[in-house]
C-alpha positions as CSV (number, residue, x, y, z in Angstrom):
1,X,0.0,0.0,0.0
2,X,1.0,3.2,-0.8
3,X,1.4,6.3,1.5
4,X,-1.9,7.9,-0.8
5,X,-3.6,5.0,-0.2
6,X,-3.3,5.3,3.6
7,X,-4.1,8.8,3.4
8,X,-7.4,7.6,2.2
9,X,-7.8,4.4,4.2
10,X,-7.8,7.0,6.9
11,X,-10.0,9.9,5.2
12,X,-12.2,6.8,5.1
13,X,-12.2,5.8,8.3
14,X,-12.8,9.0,9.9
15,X,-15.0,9.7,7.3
16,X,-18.0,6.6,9.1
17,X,-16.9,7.0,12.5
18,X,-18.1,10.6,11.2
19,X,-21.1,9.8,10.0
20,X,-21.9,7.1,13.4
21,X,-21.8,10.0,15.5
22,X,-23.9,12.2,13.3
23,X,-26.6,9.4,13.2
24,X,-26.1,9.0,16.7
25,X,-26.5,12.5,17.5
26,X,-30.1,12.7,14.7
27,X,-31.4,9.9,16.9
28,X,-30.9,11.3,20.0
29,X,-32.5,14.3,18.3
30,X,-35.2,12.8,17.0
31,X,-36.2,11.1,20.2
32,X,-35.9,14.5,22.2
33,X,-38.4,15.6,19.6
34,X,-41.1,13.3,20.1
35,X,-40.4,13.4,23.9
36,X,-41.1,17.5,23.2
37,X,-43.8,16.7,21.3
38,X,-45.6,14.4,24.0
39,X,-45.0,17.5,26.2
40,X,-46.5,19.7,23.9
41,X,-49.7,17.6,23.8
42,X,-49.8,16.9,27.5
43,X,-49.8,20.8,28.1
44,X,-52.5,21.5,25.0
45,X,-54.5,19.2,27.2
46,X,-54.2,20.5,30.3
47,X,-54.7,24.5,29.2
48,X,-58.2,22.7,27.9
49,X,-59.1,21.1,31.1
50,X,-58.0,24.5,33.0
51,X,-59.8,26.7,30.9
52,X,-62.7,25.0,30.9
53,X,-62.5,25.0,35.0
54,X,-61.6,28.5,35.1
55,X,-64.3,29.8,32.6
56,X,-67.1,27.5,35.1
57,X,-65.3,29.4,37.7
58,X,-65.7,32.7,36.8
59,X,-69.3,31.8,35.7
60,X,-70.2,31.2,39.4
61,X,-68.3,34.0,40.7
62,X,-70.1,36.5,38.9
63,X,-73.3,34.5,40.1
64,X,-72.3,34.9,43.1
65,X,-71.7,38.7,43.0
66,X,-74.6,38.9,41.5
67,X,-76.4,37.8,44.4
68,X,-74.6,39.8,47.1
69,X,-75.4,42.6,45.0
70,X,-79.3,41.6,45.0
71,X,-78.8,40.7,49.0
72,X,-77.4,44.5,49.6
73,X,-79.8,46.1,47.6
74,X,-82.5,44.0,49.8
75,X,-80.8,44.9,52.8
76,X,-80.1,48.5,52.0
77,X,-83.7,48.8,51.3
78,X,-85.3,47.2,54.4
79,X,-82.5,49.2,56.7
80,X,-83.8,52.5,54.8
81,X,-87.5,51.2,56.5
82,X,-86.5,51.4,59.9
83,X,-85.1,55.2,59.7
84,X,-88.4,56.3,60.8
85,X,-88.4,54.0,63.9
86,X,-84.9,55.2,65.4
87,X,-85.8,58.8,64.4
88,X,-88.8,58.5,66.7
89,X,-87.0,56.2,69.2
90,X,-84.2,59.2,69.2
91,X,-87.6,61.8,69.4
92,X,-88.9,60.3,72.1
93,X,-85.7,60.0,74.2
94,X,-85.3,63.9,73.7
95,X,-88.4,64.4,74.6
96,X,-88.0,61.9,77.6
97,X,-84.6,64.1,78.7
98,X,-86.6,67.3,78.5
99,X,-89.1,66.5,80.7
100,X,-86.8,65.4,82.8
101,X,-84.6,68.5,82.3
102,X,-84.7,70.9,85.6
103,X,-86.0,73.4,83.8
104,X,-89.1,74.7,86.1
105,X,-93.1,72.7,84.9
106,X,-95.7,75.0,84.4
107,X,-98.0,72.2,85.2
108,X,-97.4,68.1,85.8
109,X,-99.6,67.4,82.4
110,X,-98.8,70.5,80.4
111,X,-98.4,69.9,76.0
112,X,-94.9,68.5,76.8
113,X,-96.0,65.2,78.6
114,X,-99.2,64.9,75.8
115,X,-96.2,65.1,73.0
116,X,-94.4,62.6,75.1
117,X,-97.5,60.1,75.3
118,X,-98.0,60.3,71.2
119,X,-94.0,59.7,70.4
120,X,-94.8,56.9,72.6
121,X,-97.9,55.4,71.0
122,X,-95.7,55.7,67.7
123,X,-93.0,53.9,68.9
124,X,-94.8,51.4,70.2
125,X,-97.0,51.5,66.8
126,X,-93.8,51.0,65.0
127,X,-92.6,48.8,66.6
128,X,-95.5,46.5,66.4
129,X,-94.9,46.0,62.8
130,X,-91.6,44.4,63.1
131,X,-92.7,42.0,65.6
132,X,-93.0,38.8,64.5
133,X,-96.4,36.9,63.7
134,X,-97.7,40.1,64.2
135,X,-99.0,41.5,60.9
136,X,-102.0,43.4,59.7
């Protein structure tokens, strides 16, 4: 054999171990690929499963907000009712300090104590209609 013909015995030779390592390395490739595209299909399916949860989610929630808002608007509304019964509950407790002031009485039933005894008939009035099972 002749020194050329080494040369390209060895060209050759490094030439396939070449090309080994390049297959090797396009396997390995090819397998990370399909691994990546496993993951790919794996997360595709998840972000379904999740938005479908979350979109059910925020369905409820704003069904639920709904109905506090309802709830506060029926609350607001029967709290606004009862205004009238502390304003005269507050009436009737100046009018009870007044009389009972020590500013000098004209005379022991004088307007004062007859204003008295009607806040008194209204609170007790109003008062009647929050009671329970009593309704008219």
């Amino acid at each position: 054999m002749t020194g050329g013909q080494i040369a390209g015995l060895i060209a050759a030779i490094a030439f396939v171990v070449l090309v080994i390592f390049l297959a090797v390395t396009l396997v390995q490739a090819a397998k990370l690929l399909k691994k990546l595209q496993d993951t790919i299909k794996e997360t595709t399916t998840m972000l379904t499963v999740i938005t479908k949860n979350t979109d059910r989610i925020l369905d409820q929630s704003g069904r639920l907000v709904d109905k506090t808002n309802t709830l506060m608007d029926d609350v607001n509304s029967k709290s606004s009712k009862l205004n009238p019964l502390f304003d005269t509950v507050e009436n009737l407790g100046n009018k009870a300090a007044d009389a009972t002031s020590d500013k000098p009485k004209t005379s022991g039933f004088g307007l004062q104590s007859i204003l008295s005894l009607a806040n008194a008939a209204t609170i007790v009035k109003g008062i009647s209609k929050f009671m329970p099972g009593k309704k008219k």
